[in-house]
N, C-alpha and C positions, 0 to 999 in steps of 0.2 A: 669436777666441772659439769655443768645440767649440760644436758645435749644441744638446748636450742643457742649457746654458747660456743659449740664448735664450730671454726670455719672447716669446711669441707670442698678443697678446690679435686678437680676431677678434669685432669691435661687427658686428652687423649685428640687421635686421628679422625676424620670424618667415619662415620658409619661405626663409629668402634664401640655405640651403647652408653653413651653419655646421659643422651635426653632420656634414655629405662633409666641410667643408675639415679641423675639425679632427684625426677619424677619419683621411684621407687623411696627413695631415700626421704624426703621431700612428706608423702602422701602417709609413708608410715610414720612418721615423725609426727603429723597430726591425728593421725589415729590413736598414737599412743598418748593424744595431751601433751604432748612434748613439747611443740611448737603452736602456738595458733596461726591460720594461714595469712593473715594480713601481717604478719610476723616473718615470714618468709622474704629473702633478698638474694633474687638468683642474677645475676651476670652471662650474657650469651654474646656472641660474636655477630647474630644480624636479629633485625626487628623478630622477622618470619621465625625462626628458634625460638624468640622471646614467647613470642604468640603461641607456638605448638606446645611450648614447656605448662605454658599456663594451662591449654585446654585439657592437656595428658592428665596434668593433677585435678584439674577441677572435674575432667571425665571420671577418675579412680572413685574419689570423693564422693561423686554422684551411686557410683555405683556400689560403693556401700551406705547409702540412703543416707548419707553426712549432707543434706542440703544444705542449713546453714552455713556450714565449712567451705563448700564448695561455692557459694556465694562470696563467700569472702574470701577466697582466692583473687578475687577482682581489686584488692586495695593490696596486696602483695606485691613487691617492688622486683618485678621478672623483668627483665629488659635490656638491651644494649648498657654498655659502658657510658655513651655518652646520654643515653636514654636516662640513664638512673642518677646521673649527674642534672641534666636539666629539671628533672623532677624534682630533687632536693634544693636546686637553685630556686623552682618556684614556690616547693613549700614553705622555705626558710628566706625566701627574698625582705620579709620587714628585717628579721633579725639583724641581716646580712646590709641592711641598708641598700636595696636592690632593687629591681625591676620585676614585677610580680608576673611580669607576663614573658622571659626569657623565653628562645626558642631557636630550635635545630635549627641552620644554615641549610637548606638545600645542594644538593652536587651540581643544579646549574646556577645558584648564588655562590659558591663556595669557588668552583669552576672560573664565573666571568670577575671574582674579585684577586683569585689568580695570576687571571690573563691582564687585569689592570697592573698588580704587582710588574710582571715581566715587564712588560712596557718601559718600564720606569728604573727598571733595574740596574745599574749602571755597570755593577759588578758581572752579569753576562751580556753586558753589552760586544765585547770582542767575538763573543761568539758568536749571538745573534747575527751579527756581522758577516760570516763565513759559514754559515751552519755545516756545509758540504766537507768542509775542513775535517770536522769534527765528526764525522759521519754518519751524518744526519741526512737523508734521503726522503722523497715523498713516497704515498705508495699507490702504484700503478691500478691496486685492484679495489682500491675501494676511493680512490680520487682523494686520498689526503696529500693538504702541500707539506713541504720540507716542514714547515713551521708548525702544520698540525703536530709531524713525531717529533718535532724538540718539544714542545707542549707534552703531551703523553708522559713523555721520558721527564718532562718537570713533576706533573701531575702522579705518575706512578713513583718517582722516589719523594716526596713528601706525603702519599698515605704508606712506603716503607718504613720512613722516620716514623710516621704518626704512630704503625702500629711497632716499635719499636719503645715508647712512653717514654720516660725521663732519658730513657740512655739512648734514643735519638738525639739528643743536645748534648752528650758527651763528647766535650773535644776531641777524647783517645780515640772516637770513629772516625770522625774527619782526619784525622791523623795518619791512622790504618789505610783505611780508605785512598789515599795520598801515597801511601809505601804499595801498596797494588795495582794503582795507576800507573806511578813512574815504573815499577816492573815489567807490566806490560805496554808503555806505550813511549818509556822517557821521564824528562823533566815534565812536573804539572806546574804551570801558571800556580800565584796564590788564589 
């Protein structure tokens, strides 16, 4: 199998040498003709990664006088997960029958369509109701109300789900999830 055919995923902890190995990995790969760089599809966890991944290889490149190469690191698909999703939504939007102009939700659109959801929500309505029940508290040093940290606590386990992918919609975690409730607090409501 050619090289520019293998996926090459690279799990590691913060600081552990990822953006060297893949940059490394990456930079040699076009030196040896193996890959060309607008050929390249790197996957990163925030924009700002995405953005340093890119300048590491196209700094390398530079620096063994690969201009061309290193120019064309710039059509290379480096990016967030959802980054490199939109971008192929809008490349492929006629095929797809689609909107040619798709685009990121912002955290304060993403945010106040949320807070519309809960409103409406009927299934925590009982809570909403008693938030204090459920122990939900405001907090004293930065002036949020009760309702700010039940928000939070909405808002923090739906990007757990999110970053969880398909197997955030696995029933068997609602399920779980339900068996470690009732352990530590009781019967759960459905």
């Amino acid at each position: 199998m050619p090289m520019s055919d293998v996926l090459n995923i690279v799990p590691a902890g913060a600081g552990s040498g990822k953006t060297f190995k893949i940059k490394t990995d990456l930079t040699n790969w076009v030196k040896a003709g193996v890959v060309r760089p607008s050929r390249i599809m790197a996957v990163t966890f925030t924009e700002a990664a995405a953005g340093e991944l890119k300048e590491r290889i196209r700094s390398a490149l530079l620096a063994d006088g690969m201009v061309k190469e290193a120019l064309d690191v710039e059509r290379a698909y480096v990016s967030t997960i959802h980054g490199l999703g939109l971008r192929i939504m809008t490349e492929h939007a006629f095929a797809a029958n689609a909107s040619p102009q798709p685009r990121h939700l912002s955290d304060a659109e993403r945010d106040l369509l949320i807070r519309q959801e809960l409103a409406h929500c009927e299934v925590l309505d009982a809570i909403k109701a008693d938030l204090p029940r459920y122990g939900y508290t405001g907090s004293s040093w930065n002036g949020g109300t009760i309702e700010d940290t039940f928000r939070n606590t909405v808002f923090q386990t739906i990007d757990l789900l999110r970053g969880l992918g398909e197997g955030g919609t696995d029933p068997a975690l609602a399920d779980e999830a339900v068996k470690v409730l009732e352990k530590q607090y009781g019967e759960v409501l459905k």
